[in-house]
Phi, psi and omega in degrees: 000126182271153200270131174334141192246149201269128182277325198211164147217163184221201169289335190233316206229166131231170211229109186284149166284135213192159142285152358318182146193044181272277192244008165197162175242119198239196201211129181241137159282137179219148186284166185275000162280354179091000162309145182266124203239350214184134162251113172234131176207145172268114166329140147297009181247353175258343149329271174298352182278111178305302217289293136006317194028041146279147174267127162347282176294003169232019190266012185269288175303340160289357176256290166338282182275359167242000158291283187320330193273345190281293179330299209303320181260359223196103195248090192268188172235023178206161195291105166272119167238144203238177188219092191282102193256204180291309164284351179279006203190128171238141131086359179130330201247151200272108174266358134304185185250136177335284161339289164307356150276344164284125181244018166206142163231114164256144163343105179289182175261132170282000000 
């Protein structure tokens, strides 16, 4: 099994590159105890969508920094995992309302 690869870390979290990476690229956050706090994930097609204004060679760190900006307003009592698609994102900044990007609420881990 090959081992996660680590992207960003911070004073509170760190944040892996995870499978799937077919049809969207995701990111999972974790506390440094490894709890897992945030699924965050982009379609490849809001990647490549110019209007979207991500980079390829940077949308991991763009995952990265719009988890911590999510983490920062938002304290669920469940795992959110989220999806960003093409219509969700202009110029770099996410224009949808959060909430609306969960497409999953899992169990947190006790």
């Amino acid at each position: 099994m090959k081992p996660r690869e680590l992207v960003q870390m911070s004073e509170l979290y760190k944040g892996y590159k995870e499978l799937p990476l077919g049809t969207h690229f995701r990111l999972v956050i974790e506390e440094h105890s490894g709890e897992p706090v945030l699924d965050i994930r982009i379609t490849t097609e809001a990647v490549n969508n110019e209007t979207c204004g991500i980079e390829l060679d940077s949308n991991y760190t763009w995952l990265w920094e719009r988890g911590l900006e999510f983490l920062s307003n938002y304290n669920y009592d469940f795992f959110p995992i989220l999806l960003i698609q093409s219509i969700d994102v202009e110029n770099g900044f996410v224009t949808s309302q959060w909430d609306s990007l969960i497409v999953s609420k899992e169990e947190k881990f006790i």
